[in-house]
N, C-alpha and C positions, 0 to 999 in steps of 0.2 A: 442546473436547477436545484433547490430544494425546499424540502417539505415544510422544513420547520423555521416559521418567522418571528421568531422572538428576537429580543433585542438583544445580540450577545456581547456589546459591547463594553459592560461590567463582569464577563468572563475574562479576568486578570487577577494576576497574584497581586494579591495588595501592597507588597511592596513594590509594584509598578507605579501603583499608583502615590505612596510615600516620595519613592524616587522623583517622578514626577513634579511631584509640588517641593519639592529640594530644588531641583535644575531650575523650577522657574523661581524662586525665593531669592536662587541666587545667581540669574540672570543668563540662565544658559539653556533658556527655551527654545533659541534658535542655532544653537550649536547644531552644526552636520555630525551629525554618525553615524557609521556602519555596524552595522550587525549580520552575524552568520548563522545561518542552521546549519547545523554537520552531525553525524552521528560518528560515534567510534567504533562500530564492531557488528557486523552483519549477525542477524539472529539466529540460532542453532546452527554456528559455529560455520553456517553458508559461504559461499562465494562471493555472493553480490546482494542486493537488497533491490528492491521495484518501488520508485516515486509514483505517492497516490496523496491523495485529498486536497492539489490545489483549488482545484474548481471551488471548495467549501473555502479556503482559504480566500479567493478572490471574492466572494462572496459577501466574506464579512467585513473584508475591507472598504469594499462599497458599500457596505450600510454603516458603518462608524458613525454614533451619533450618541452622547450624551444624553439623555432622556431628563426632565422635570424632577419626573422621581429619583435618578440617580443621582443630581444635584443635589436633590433634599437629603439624600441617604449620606450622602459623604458629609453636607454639613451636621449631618449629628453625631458624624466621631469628633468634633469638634478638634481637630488638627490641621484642618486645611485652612488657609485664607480665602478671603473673599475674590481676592484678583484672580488667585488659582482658578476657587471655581467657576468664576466669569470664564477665564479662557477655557473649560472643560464646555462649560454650556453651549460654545461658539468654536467649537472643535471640528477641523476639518482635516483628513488626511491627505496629506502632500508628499510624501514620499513617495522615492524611486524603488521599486522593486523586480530583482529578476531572480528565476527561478528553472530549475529543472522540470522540463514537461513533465507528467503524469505517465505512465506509464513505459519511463525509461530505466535501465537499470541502472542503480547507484551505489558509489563505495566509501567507506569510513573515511572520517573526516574533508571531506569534498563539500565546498560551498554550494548545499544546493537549491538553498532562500538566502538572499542576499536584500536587506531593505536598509534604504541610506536615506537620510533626513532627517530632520529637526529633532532631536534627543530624543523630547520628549513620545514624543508617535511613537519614533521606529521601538522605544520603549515597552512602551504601552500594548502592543501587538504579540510580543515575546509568549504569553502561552496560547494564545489561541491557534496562532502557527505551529505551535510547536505539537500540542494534543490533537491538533485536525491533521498533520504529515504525521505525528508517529502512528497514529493509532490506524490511517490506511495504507500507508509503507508498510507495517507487521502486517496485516492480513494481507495484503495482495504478495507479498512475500510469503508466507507460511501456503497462501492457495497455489502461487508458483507452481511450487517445493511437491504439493500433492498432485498439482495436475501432471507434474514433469513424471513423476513416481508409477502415475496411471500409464503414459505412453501412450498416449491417442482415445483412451477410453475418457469419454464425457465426466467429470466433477460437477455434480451439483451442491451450493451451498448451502446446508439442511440447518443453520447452528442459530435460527431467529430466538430462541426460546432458552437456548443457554449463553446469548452474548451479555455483556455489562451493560444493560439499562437499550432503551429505545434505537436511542441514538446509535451504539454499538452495532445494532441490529439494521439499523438501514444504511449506515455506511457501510460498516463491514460487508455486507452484500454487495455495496460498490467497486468497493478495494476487491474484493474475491473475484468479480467478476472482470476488471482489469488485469487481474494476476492468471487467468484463463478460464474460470470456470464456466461452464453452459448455461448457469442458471440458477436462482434462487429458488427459494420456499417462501422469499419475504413479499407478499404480496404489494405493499406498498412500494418498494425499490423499483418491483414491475412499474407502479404509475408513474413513478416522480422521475424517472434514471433508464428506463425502456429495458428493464436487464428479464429477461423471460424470467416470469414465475412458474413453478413447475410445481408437482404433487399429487397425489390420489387419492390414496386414503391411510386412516389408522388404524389400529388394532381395535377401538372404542366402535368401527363402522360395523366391524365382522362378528362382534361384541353384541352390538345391539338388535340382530336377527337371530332367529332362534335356529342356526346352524350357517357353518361356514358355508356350504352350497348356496343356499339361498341369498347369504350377503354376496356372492361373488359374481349370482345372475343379476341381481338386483342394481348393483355396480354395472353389468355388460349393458343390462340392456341401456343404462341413462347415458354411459360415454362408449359406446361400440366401437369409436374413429382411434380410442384413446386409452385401451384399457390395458391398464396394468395392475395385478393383483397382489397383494400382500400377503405373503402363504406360509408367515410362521407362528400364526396365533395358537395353532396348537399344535400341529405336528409336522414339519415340514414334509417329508417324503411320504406317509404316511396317510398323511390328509389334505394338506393346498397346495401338491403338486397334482394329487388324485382330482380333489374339487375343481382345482383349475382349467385342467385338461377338458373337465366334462363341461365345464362352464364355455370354454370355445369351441366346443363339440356343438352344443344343444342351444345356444346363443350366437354368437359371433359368426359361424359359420351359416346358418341359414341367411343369416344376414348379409351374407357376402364379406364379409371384414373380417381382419387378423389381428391376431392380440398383441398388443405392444411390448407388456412383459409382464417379468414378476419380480419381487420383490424380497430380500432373504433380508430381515433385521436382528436376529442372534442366533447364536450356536455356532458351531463350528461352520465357516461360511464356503471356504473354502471347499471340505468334503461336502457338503452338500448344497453346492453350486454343482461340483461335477455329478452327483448323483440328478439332480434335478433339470442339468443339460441331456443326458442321455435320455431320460423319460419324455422329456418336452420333444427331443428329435425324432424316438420310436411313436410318437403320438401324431407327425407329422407338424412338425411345429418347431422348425431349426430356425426359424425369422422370431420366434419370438425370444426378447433378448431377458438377461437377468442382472438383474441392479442389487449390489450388495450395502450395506449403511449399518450404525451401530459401532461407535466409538471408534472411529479411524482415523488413519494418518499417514503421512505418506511415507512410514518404515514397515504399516501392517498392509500397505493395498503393495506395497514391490514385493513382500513378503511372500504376500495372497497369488502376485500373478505369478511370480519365480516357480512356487509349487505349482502352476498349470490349472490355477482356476478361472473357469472359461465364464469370466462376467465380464459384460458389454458398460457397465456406469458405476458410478458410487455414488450414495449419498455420504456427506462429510459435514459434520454439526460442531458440537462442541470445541473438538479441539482444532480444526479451523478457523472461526468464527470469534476464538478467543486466545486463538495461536497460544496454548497451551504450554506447550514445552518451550517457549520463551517470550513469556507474557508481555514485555516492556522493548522497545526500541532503541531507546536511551538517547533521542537525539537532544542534541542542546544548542541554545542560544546565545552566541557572546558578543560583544562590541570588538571589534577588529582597527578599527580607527577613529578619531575626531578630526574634524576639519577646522580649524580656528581660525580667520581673519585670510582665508585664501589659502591655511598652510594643512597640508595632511601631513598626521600625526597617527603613526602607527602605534597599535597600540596589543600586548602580548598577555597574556595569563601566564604563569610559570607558577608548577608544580612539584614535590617532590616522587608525583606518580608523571613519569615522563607521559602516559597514554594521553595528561589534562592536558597540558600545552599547547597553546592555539596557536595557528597559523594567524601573521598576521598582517594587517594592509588588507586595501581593497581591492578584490581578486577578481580575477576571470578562468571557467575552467573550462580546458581542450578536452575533446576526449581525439586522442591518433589511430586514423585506423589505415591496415595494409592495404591499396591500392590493390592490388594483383587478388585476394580473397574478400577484403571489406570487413576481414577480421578485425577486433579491437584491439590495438598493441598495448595501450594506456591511457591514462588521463594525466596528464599534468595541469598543476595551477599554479598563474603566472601574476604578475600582477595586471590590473587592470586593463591597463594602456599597452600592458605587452603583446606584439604580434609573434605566432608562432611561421615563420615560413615555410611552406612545405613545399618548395620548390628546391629547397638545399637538406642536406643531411644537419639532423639534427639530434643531438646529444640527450637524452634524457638517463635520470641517477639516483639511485636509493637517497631519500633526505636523512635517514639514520646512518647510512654504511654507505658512503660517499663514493666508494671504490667501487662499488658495481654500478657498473654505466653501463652504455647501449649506445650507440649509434645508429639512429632510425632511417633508412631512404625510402624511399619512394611511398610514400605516406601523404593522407590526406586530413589537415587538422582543421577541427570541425568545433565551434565553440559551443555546448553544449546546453548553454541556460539562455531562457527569453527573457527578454524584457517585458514586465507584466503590466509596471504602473509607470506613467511618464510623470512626476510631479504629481501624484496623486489620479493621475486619471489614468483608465483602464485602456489599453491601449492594445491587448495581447485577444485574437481571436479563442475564444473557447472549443476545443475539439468537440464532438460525440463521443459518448462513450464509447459508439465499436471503434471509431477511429484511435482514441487510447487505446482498448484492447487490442486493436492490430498495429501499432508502434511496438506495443511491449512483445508482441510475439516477429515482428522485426528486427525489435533491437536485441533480443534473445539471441536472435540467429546469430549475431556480430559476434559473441562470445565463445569462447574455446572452450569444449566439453568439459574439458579440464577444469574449466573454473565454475562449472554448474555440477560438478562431484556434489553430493549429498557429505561423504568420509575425505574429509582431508583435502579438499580442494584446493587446486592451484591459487599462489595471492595474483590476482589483478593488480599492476601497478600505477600506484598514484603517486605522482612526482613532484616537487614541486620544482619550478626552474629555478636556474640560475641566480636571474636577480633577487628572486623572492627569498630563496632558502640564505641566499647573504643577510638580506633584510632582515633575516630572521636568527642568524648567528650574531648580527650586531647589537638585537635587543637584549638577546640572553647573555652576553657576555658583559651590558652594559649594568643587568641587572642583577649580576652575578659578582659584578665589580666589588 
């Protein structure tokens, strides 16, 4: 589902749209081509990275439609021809495309948007795909990373007010919530994406009565089933652990009802969570739980628990929400092959930064996992039409250092990407979203702790086979020639 139905089909870099009216000027509007999304390097220096935002992606594919207005817009840069924009006006997506589900975990440079067809299209599509997968790949990645940090304790995602613009704000709630988190602040993500909205109050609530006492009865008595208080506006131990207490004493309790929690938003969180557990327990009040928030992340909540601070949730905003400490996902777009008259034609980018150099041909990627645990051994990527058998032992090999091989048995190879669009048509069932969020805390499990290290994590290997990695020594030597 989503919220926003604007037209985003002139969300493209304009030289898609230049390119464009080139291929057709000069008659290669129906040339086949492949193109890949792959990223090169998991974000704060991670293991692995979590596929997010196709649904938004399938989304806009299905609405692809040149609008009136966008025809009038382009003819007054006065560069395009008229035939161009006749074919723009009458524009229909026919590409094939397959992709890695949502909520699986994924590794540098792995094909995991793959769209093949007509030049021009599979062209044209390059940032939309690219800015709707990186931007919820980084967050449900970066929320991973925090909820793995907590250990069982609930992540809420607090960061509606510091993400980059709307949109930021209600996917990003998305992605976070696919990456584990319990729940939002974004009220809207609750209508539009079913992700529980959560919250109680501010510091402006306990503000606007003429004493904290009285904001915190005044709160018990409207949500009794649901109360959790905010106890740092002025003193924490001092005053809204004092007010609180008396507030479920002289409310809540005649009521029959127990109070959900409280809330620490700054100071030293840590020392007074545990000061504010012992008073909440001698007060008879060990069920009521305490939720910490205020510039976190998942190096200061392992931090927080390591020292023995006994808090039950986190709120997690800012640096969350805008994955902070490594703002950018850096996935990119390239054409991998053309097809010309029936012949595929592989096609390579070469660099003198070895990291650029693209894989290339039209690809299919395994992921191998061990039969006996269902652990992930690898992924390799083969070419297309290549079957991996896993009925025999099979050899997989570093593509940089050749020498280190493997020989795999008793392994079950599993092709990892769907097919979304068959010729243009939508052909791929869309999950729920708890159904994504329980893949990705499935496919989590497949992974070797080792490679969900926070410091220096094991590399996961991506291999590419035999044929492919030839394929791929024949164009660089060709183009080296």
């Amino acid at each position: 589902m989503t919220y926003n139905k604007i037209n985003l089909t002139m969300l493209t870099d304009f030289y898609e749209l230049t390119m464009a009216g080139g291929y057709f000027e000069n008659g290669m509007k129906d040339i086949i081509a492949t193109f890949d999304m792959f990223y090169r390097r998991n974000p704060d220096k991670g293991g692995f990275a979590i596929m997010a935002g196709l649904e938004q992606v399938i989304d806009y594919l299905c609405h692809l439609e040149f609008t009136t207005e966008d025809i009038d817009f382009l003819r007054q840069k006065h560069i395009f021809s008229e035939p161009f924009l006749d074919y723009l006006a009458n524009f229909k997506f026919t590409c094939d495309v397959w992709a890695v589900e949502e909520g699986t975990p994924i590794f540098p440079n792995e094909p995991i948007v793959t769209v093949r067809g007509p030049i021009i299209q599979a062209q044209l599509v390059e940032t939309m795909i690219l800015l709707t997968i990186n931007h919820q790949s980084l967050v449900a990645t970066k929320a991973n990373r925090i909820v793995r940090a907590a250990n069982g304790r609930g992540i809420m995602e607090f960061g509606s007010r510091r993400a980059h613009s709307y949109d930021g704000a209600v996917y990003g709630a998305r992605a976070a919530y696919i990456g584990g988190c319990v729940g939002t602040a974004c009220t809207i993500s609750d209508r539009d994406f079913d992700i529980p909205a959560l919250g109680t109050m501010a510091h402006s609530w306990i503000q606007s009565f003429d004493s904290e006492y009285e904001a915190f009865c005044a709160y018990a008595k409207r949500y009794p089933n649901s109360c959790t208080l905010l106890v740092d506006t002025y003193n924490v131990l001092k005053s809204g652990i004092p007010n609180a207490i008396k507030t479920f004493d002289h409310i809540l309790k005649p009521l029959g009802c127990r109070p959900k929690g409280i809330r620490i938003d700054s100071g030293d969180i840590t020392y007074l969570s545990k000061k504010a557990r012992k008073m909440l327990d001698d007060a008879g009040y060990s069920d009521c739980q305490i939720c910490a928030s205020n510039s976190l992340d998942e190096y200061i909540i392992a931090d927080m628990l390591h020292q023995g601070a006994p808090i039950d949730s986190f709120g997690v905003g800012e640096r969350l929400i805008t994955a902070s400490s490594e703002p950018v996902f850096g996935g990119v777009y390239k054409v991998v092959s053309i097809n010309k008259n029936g012949k595929e034609i592989p096609k390579i980018k070469i660099s003198e930064n070895v990291a650029k150099i693209t894989n290339p041909c039209f690809k299919e990627l395994y992921r191998l996992y061990d039969r006996a645990t269902n652990k992930a051994i690898a992924d390799v990527i083969t070419m297309f039409d290549e079957e991996i058998d896993d009925t025999k032992p099979y050899v997989i090999f570093d593509s940089e250092h050749i020498w280190k091989r493997k020989i795999v048995t008793d392994f079950k190879a599993v092709k990892i990407r769907k097919h979304i669009f068959n010729r243009g048509k939508l052909i791929y069932q869309i999950p729920s979203i708890e159904e994504i969020k329980e893949r990705c805390q499935t496919q989590l499990g497949t992974l070797w702790e080792e490679v969900k290290r926070f410091e220096n994590p094991h590399t996961y290997y991506v291999d590419l086979s035999k044929e492919l990695w030839e394929e791929k020594q024949r164009l660089l030597n060709i183009n080296q020639a």
